[in-house]
Wavefront OBJ file of the C-alpha trace (Angstrom):
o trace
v 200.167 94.256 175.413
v 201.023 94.900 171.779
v 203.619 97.631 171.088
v 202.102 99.566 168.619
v 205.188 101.875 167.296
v 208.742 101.601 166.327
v 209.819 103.924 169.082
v 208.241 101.400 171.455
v 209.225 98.490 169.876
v 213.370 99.565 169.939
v 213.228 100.902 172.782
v 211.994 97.746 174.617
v 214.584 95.815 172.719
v 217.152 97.308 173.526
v 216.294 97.324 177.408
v 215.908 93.419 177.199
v 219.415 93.634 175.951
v 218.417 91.881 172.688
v 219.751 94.090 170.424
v 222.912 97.079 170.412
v 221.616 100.330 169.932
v 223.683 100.596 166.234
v 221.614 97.775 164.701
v 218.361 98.966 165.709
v 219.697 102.524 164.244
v 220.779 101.107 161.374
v 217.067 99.769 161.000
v 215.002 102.429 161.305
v 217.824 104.149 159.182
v 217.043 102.003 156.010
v 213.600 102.493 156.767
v 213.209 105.894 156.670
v 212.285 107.137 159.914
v 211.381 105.968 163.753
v 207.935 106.766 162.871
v 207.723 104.010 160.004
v 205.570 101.299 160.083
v 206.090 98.777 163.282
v 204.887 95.913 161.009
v 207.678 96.976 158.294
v 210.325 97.503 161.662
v 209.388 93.964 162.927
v 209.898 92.367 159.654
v 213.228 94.543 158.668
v 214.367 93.095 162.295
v 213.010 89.066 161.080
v 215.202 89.238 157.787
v 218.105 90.584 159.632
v 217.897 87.974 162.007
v 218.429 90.542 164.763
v 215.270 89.490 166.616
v 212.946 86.184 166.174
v 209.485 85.468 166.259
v 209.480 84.293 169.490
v 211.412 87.040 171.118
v 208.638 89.396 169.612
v 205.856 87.269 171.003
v 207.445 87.857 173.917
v 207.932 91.443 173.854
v 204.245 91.869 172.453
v 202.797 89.817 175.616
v 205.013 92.574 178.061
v 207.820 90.212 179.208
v 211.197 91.830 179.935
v 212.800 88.693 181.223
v 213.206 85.109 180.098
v 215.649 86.368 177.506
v 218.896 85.373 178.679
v 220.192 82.684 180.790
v 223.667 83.044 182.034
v 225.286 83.607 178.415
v 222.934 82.150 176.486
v 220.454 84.579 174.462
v 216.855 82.487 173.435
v 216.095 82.123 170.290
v 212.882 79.981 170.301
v 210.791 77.477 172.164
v 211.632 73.728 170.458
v 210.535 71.697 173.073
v 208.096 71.980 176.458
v 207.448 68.818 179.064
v 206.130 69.188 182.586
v 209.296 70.315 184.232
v 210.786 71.947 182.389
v 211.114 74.085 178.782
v 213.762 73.482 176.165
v 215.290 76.570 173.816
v 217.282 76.548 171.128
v 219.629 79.128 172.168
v 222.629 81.138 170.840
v 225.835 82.137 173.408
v 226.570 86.060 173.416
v 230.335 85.965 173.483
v 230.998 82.652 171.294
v 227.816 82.535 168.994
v 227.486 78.919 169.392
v 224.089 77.345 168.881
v 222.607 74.583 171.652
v 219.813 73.940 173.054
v 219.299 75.153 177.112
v 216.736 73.068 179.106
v 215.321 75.360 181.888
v 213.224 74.712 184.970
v 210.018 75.936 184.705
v 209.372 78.863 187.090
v 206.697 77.078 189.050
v 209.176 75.065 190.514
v 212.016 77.459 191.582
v 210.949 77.160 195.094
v 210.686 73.488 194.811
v 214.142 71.728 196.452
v 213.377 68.098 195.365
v 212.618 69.327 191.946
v 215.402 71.333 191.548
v 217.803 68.958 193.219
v 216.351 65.943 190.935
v 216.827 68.790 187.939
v 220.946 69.298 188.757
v 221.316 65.666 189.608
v 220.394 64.689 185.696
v 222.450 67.207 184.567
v 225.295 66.367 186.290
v 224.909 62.700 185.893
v 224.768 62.936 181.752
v 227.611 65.109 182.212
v 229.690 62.099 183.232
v 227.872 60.371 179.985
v 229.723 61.146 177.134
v 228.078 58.823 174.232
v 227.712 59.840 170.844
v 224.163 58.238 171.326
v 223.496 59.864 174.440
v 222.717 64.425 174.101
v 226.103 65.465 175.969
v 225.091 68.379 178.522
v 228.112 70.688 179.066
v 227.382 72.934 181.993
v 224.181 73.002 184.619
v 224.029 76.582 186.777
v 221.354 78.815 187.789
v 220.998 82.527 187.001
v 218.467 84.859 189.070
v 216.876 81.267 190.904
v 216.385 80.178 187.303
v 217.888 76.355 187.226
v 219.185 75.179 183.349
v 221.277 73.089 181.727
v 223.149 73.323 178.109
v 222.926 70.416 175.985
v 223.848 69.809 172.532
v 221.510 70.924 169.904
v 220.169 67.958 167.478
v 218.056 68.882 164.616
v 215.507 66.345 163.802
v 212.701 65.186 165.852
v 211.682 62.936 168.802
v 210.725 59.290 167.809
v 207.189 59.296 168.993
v 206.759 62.120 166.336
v 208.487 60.372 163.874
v 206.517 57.092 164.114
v 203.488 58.670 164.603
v 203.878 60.144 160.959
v 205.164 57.146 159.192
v 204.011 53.955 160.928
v 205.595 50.871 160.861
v 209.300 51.500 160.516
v 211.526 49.432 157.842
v 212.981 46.656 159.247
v 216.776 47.573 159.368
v 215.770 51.547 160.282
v 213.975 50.086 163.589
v 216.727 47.966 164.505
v 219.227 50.796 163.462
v 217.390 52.987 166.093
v 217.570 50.297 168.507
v 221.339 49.803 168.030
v 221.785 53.393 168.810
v 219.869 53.517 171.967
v 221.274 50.148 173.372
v 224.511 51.343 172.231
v 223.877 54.573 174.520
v 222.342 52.604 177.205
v 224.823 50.048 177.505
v 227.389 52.989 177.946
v 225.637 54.391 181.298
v 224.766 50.957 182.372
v 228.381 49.779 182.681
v 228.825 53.406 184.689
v 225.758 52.241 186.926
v 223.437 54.492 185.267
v 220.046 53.361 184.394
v 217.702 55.329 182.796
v 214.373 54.454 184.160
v 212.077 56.760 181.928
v 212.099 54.807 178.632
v 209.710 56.221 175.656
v 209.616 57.025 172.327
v 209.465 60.661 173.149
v 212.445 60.709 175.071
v 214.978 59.727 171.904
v 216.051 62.133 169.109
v 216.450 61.417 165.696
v 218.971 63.446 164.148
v 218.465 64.703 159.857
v 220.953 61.802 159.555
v 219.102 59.653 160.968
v 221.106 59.082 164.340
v 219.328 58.022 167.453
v 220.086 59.853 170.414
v 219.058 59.220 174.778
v 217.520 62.036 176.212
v 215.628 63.264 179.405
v 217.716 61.306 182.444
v 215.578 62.704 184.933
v 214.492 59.870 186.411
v 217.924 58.051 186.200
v 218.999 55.473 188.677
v 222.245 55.027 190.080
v 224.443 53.088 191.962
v 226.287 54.504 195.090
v 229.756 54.957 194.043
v 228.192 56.272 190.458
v 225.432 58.668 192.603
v 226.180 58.821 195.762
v 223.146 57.128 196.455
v 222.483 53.383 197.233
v 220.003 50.815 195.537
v 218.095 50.675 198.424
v 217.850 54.130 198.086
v 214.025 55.595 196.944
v 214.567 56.855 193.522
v 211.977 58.614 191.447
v 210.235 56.229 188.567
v 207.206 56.726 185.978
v 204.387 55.025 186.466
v 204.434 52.572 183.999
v 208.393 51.288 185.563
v 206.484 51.188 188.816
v 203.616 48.791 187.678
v 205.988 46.878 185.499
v 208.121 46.614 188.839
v 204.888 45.747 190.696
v 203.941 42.920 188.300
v 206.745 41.264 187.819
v 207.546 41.390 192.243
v 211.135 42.795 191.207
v 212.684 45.132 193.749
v 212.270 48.894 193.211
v 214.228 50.207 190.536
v 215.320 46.903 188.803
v 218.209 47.557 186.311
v 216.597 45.154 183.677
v 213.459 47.358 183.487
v 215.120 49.309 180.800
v 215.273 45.798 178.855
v 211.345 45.858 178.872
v 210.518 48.898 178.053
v 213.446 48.933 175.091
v 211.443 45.910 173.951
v 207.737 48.041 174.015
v 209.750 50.901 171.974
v 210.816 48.391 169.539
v 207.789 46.975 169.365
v 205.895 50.238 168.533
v 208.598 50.688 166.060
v 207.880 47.408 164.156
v 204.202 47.430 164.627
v 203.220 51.111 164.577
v 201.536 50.779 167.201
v 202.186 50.849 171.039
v 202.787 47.179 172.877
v 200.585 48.138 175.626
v 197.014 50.262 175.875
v 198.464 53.667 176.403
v 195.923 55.808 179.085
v 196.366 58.644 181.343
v 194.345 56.740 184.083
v 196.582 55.521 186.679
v 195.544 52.607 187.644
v 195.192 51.390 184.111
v 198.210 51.896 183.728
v 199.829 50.042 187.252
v 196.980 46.795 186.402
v 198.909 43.749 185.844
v 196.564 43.386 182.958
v 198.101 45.135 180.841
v 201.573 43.654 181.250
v 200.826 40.623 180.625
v 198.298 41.371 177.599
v 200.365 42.523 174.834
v 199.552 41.166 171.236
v 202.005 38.831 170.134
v 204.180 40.966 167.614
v 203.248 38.259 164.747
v 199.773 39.141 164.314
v 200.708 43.375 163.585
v 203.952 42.224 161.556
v 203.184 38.595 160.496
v 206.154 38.319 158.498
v 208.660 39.336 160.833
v 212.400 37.194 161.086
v 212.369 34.202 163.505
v 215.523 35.952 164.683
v 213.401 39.605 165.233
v 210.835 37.560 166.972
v 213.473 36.049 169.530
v 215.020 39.071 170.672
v 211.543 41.079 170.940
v 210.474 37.837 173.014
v 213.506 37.752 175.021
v 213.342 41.769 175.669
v 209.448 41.424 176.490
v 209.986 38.254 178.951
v 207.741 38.965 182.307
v 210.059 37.100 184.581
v 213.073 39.175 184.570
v 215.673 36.542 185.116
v 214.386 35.140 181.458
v 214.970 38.369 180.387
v 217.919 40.051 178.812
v 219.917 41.289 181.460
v 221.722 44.303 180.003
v 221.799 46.705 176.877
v 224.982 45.381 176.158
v 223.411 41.974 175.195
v 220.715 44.189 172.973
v 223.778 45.766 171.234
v 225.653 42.577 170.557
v 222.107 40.090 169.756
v 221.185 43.416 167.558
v 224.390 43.740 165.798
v 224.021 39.802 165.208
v 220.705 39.976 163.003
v 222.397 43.276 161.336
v 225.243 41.883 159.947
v 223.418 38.460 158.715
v 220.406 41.084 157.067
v 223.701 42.751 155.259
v 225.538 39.467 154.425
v 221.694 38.168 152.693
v 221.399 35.261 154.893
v 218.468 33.515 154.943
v 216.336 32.892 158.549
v 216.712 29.718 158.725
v 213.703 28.956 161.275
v 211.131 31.486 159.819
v 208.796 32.856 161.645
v 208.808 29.669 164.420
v 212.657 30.192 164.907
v 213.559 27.042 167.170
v 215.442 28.159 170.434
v 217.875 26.381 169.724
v 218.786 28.984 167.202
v 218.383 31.649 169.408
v 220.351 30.438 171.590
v 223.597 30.241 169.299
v 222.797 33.778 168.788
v 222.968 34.496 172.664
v 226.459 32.395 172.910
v 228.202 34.073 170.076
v 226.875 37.605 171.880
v 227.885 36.301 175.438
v 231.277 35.264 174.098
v 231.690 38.790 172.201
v 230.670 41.011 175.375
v 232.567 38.952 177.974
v 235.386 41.193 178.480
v 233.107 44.692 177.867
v 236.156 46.232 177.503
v 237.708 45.718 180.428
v 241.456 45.999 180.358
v 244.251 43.485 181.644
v 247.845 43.773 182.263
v 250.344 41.004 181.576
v 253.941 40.769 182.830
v 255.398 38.370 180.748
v 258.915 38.495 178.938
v 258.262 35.755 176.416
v 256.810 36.880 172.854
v 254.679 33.403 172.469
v 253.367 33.304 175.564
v 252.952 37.134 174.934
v 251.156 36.461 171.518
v 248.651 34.067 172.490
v 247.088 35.571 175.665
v 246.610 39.087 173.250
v 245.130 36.473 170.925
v 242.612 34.891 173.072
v 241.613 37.683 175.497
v 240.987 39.762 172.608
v 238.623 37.419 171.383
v 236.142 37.995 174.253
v 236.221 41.572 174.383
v 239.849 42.640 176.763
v 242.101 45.064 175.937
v 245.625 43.685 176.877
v 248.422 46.014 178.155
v 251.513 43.765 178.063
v 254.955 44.677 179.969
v 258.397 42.832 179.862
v 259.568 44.572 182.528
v 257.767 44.617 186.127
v 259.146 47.752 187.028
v 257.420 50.078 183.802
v 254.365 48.263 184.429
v 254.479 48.823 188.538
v 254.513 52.506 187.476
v 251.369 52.407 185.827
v 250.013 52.448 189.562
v 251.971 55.269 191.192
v 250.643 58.645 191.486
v 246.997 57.441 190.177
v 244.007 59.953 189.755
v 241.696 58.518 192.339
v 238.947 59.564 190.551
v 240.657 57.921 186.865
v 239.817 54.033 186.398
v 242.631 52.185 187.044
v 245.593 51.285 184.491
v 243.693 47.178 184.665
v 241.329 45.433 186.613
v 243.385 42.863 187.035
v 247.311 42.351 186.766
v 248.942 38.348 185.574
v 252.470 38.568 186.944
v 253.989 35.566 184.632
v 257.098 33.601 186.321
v 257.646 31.496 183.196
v 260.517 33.595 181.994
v 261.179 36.130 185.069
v 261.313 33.565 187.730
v 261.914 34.883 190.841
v 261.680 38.646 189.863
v 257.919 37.856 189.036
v 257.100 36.718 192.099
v 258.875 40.002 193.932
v 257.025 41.780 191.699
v 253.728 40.059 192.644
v 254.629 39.943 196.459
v 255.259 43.639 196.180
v 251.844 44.699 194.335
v 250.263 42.900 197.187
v 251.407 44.504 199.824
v 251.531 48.326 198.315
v 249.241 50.428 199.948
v 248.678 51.976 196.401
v 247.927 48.503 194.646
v 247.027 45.655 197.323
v 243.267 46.205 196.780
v 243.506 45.378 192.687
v 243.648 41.659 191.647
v 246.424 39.820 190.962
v 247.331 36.392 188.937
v 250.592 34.298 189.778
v 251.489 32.455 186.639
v 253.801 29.530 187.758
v 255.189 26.996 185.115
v 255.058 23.090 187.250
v 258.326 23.032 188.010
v 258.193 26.632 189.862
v 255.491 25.603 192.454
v 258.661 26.740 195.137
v 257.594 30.259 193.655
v 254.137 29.702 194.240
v 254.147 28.755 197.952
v 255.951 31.971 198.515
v 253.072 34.296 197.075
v 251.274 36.914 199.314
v 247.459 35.698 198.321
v 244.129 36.196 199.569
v 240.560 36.071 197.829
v 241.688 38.396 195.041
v 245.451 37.244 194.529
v 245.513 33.674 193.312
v 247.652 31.610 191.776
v 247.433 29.387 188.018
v 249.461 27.192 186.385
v 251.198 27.328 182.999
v 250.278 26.682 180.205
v 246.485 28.219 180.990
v 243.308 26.837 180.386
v 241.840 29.671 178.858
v 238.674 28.620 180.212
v 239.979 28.770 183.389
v 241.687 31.682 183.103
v 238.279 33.845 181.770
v 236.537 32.545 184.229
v 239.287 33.018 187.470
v 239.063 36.739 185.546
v 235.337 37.107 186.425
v 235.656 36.030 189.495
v 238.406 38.479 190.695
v 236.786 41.372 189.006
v 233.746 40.756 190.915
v 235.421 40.860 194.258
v 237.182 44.051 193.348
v 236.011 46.733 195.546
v 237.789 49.942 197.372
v 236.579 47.210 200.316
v 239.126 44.675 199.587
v 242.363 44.434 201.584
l 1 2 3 4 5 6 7 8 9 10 11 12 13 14 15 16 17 18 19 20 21 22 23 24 25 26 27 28 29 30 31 32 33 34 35 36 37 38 39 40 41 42 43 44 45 46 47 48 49 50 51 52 53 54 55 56 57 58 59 60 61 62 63 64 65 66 67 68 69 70 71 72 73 74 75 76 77 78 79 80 81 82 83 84 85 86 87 88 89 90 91 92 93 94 95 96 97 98 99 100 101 102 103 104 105 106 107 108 109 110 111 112 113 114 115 116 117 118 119 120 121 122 123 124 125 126 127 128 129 130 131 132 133 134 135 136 137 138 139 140 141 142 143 144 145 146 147 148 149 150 151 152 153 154 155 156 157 158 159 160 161 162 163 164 165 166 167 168 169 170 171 172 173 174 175 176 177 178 179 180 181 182 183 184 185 186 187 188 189 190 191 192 193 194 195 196 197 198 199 200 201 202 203 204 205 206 207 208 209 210 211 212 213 214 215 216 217 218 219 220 221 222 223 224 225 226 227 228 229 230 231 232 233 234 235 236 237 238 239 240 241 242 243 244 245 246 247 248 249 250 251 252 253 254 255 256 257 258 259 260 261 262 263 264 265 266 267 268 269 270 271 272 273 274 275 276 277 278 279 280 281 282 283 284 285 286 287 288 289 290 291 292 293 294 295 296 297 298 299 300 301 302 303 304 305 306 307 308 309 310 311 312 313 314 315 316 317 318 319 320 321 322 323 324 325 326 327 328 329 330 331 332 333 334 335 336 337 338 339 340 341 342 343 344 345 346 347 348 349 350 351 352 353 354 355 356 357 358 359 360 361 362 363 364 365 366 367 368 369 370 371 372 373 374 375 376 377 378 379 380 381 382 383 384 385 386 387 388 389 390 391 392 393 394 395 396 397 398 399 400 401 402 403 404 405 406 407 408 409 410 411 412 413 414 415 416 417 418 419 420 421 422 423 424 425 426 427 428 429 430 431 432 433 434 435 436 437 438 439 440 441 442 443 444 445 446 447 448 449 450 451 452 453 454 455 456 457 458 459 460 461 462 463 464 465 466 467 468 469 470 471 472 473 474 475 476 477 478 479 480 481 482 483 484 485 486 487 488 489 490 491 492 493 494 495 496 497 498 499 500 501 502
């Protein structure tokens, strides 16, 4: 129902609360009169920027709500899916511009919906990634179920290919550095995303790729609250890719595949696998294991390209890449030799041999992920070279002369913080004795007994070592290290961590 006058038209504004009284006076002031023209009153309110052109719509089709949620005043529709609608929206007390996702209203009275609605919200709340769209609050208002998100001008990826094809080279794999970049970030928090697709990344006007839509994310417990084994929600194509390949539900490396197909469609222009609305079409095995080999779209794609497409495409998933960290690193790789002019050396037919010093130098970067170590050790050599070394496969070193300052790192701890380290070296080289009280007393702490602990004895202190408190996640080494032996004693312990462990 159009409103036909200017009386009409302010007056129905001002009961949706979109405008004060004063501007819509001062309006119809400039104007003339409340009986001028409702076309010239609807444009006067346009330029101003009082109202929009959807709000109008909206007032012209009767609707008095769907204006406001919470504090956020609509300005227009930017983006609809089957769930839910996106706005870009405008807060009433700050003026701040984001985007609010809403639930559509046919699904108010569904609980799973809703439940699966909050639980994405809250779990990209934990997600802060400048490649992942941060959401900063999820509440309801009058059984209406939203979340706010940040606002990124651009458009989705599926739009974007659609209208220029075959991406550049270096763009594609740009893109694909973002998103593995992003995904590696949630992965390492137990997040998977399990809803991979063009149309669920943004590209910002600066070109910046950016995760979106976690609604079907998968977690694990201590992440979730859920387990594994739990029955998480999945597309369709995740559940025939699943179904093919005879992984369990909810495989972790799925993202790997279907990070490959978006890559893929990036290169080629066209989608890896027949895209259909028919179900079953799209759960036949056929069509996993029937995608054109990327050479004949892109025949003159790098050997180097072709291996990590290959290796992100693999059907058996242990062949696969395991994680989006090893995307980020192989990615970063073929980056930085594209930049540096290097030529591929193997061509198109790039020998796997090649390949595979590609996947050692990226294993070797990524070992530590980050992961950060504490060392007790009083000497400035010994000091210097286990900074040097760990460094080199990706740990952060904290490094303490003094037992007792590093000990403290432990007391009082947030129990929802990480801890200080994963795993504390207590070195006896130059301490002696106080090392090994030191190490005795960490494992026997109620706050710190669970972490794992190192015992660094020199050969003539193995007095010290029969005296340490062990068990499977205290050991003892001998100095000097093997470094070798001391990564790998590393990954060991950090996979028996757990709140479990005694």
């Amino acid at each position: 129902m159009s409103l036909d006058t200017t009386e009409e038209i302010s007056r129905r504004i001002f009961e949706c609360g979109l405008a004060e009284a004063r501007e819509l006076d001062a309006v119809i002031t400039e104007l003339g009169a409340r009986s001028s023209s409702s076309e010239a009153f609807r444009q006067e309110l346009l330029r101003r920027e009082i109202l929009t052109n959807w709000q109008l719509k909206r007032l012209d089709e009767g609707s008095k709500t769907g204006f406001f949620f919470g504090d956020w005043k609509v300005l227009y529709l930017v983006g609809a899916g089957t769930f839910a609608r996106v706005y870009r929206s405008q807060n009433r007390k700050t003026g701040e511009v984001r985007a609010v996702k809403v639930l559509r209203q046919r699904y108010v009275a569904d609980k799973g919906t809703t439940e699966n609605f909050v639980r994405e919200g809250k779990t990209v709340m934990r997600l802060q990634h400048e490649n992942i769209i941060r959401i900063h609050e999820v509440q309801s208002d009058k059984d209406r179920t939203f979340m706010v998100m940040d606002l990124i001008e651009g458009q989705n990826l599926r739009d974007y290919v659609k209208a220029h094809g075959r991406l550049d080279l270096v763009r594609a794999l740009t893109i694909l550095r973002d998103l593995s970049s992003g995904l590696a970030f949630a992965f390492k928090r137990g997040i998977t995303h399990r809803d991979l697709k063009l149309s669920n990344v943004l590209l910002s006007s600066n070109g910046k790729a950016f995760l979106v839509d976690f609604g079907l994310a998968g977690g694990d417990k201590d992440v979730t609250g859920e387990s594994e084994d739990m029955v998480n929600p999945r597309s369709i194509d995740y559940a025939g890719l699943e179904r093919v390949t005879k992984v369990r539900r909810n495989d972790k490396r799925s993202d790997i595949f279907f990070l490959g197909c978006m890559l893929y469609h990036m290169l080629a222009g066209k989608p890896a696998m027949t895209e259909t609305r028919d179900r079953m079409r799209r759960l036949s095995a056929q069509r996993f294991k029937e995608i054109p080999p990327i050479t004949s779209l892109v025949p003159d794609l790098p050997g180097r390209v072709q291996v990590l497409l290959n290796k992100m495409l693999e059907l058996d998933a242990n062949k696969r890449m395991q994680t989006p960290s090893e995307v980020h690193d192989a990615v970063e790789f073929i980056l930085k030799a594209i930049e540096a002019g290097e030529q591929d050396e193997s061509g198109p037919g790039m020998a796997e041999a090649a390949a595979q010093r590609i996947m050692d130098t990226k294993a070797k970067e990524e070992e530590g992920n980050g992961r950060t170590l504490m060392l007790i050790e009083s000497k400035q050599k010994i000091q210097d070279l286990f900074r040097e070394k760990l460094k080199e496969v990706g740990y952060k070193l904290l490094i303490f002369s003094d037992p007792r300052r590093a000990l403290a790192r432990f007391e009082y701890m947030d129990p929802t913080a990480p801890p200080p380290a994963e795993v504390v070296m207590f070195s006896c080289a130059d301490m002696g004795a106080d090392a090994l009280s030191a190490f005795n007393f960490f494992a026997t702490n109620d706050d710190t007994k669970k972490f794992p602990a190192i015992l660094l004895v020199t050969e003539d202190q193995q007095s010290l070592a029969k005296q340490a408190k062990l068990a499977n996640h205290r050991r003892v080494m001998s100095l000097p290290v093997k470094m070798k032996e001391l990564r790998q004693s590393l990954l060991e312990l950090m996979e028996l961590s757990s709140p479990s462990v005694s």
